[in-house]
N, CA and C of each residue as an Amber inpcrd file, in Angstrom:
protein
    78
  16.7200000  92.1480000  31.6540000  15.7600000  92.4000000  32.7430000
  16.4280000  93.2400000  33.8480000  15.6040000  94.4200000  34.0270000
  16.4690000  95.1180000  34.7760000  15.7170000  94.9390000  36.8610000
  16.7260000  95.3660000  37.5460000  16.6080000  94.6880000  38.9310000
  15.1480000  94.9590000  39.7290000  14.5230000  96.3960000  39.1890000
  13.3460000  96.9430000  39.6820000  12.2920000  95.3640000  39.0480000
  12.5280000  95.1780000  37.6600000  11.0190000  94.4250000  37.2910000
  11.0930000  92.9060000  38.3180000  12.7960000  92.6850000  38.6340000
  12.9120000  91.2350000  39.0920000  12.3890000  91.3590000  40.4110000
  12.4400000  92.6490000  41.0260000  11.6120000  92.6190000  42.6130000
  10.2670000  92.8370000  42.7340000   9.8950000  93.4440000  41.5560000
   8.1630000  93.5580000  41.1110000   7.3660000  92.4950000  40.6140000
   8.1240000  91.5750000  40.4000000   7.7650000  90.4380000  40.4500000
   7.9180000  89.0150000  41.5200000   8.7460000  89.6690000  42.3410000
   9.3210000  88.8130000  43.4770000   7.9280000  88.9860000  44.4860000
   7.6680000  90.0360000  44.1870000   6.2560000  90.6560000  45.0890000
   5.3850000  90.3900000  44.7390000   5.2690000  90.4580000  43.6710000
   3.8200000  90.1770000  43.0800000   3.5120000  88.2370000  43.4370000
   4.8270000  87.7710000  43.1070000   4.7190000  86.2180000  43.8110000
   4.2030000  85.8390000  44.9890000   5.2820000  87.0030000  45.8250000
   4.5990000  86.8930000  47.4830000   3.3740000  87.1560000  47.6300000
   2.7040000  88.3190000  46.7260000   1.3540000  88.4510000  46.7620000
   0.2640000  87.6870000  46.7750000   0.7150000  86.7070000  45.6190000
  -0.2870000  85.3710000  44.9600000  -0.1450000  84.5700000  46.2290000
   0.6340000  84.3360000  46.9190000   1.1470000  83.3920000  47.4460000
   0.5230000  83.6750000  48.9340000   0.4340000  84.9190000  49.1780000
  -0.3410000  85.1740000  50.6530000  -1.5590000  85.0740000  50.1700000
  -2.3560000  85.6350000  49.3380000  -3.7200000  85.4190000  48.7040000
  -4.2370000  84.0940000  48.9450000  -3.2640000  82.6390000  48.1210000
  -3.7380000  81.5020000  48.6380000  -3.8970000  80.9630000  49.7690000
  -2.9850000  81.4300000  50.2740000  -3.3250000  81.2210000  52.1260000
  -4.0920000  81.2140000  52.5900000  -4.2820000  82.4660000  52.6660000
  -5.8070000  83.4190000  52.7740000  -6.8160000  82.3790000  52.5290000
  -7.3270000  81.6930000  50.8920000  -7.8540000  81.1260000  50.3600000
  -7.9190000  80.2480000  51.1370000  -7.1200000  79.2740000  51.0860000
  -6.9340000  77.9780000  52.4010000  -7.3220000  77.8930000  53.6090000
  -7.4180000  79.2270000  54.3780000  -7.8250000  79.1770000  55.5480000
  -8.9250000  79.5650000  55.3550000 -10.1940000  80.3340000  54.4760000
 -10.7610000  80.5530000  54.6710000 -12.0330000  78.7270000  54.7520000
């Protein structure tokens, strides 16, 4: 696994992860 996919996915986590928030507060 090279270092680009492990931060494209580090993001994509943070992504999901602000999304639910989002979700929660709404």
């Amino acid at each position: 696994m090279c270092k680009q996919d492990l931060s494209s996915m580090k993001h994509h986590e943070a992504k999901v992860a602000s999304v639910k928030l989002i979700r929660n507060l709404l």
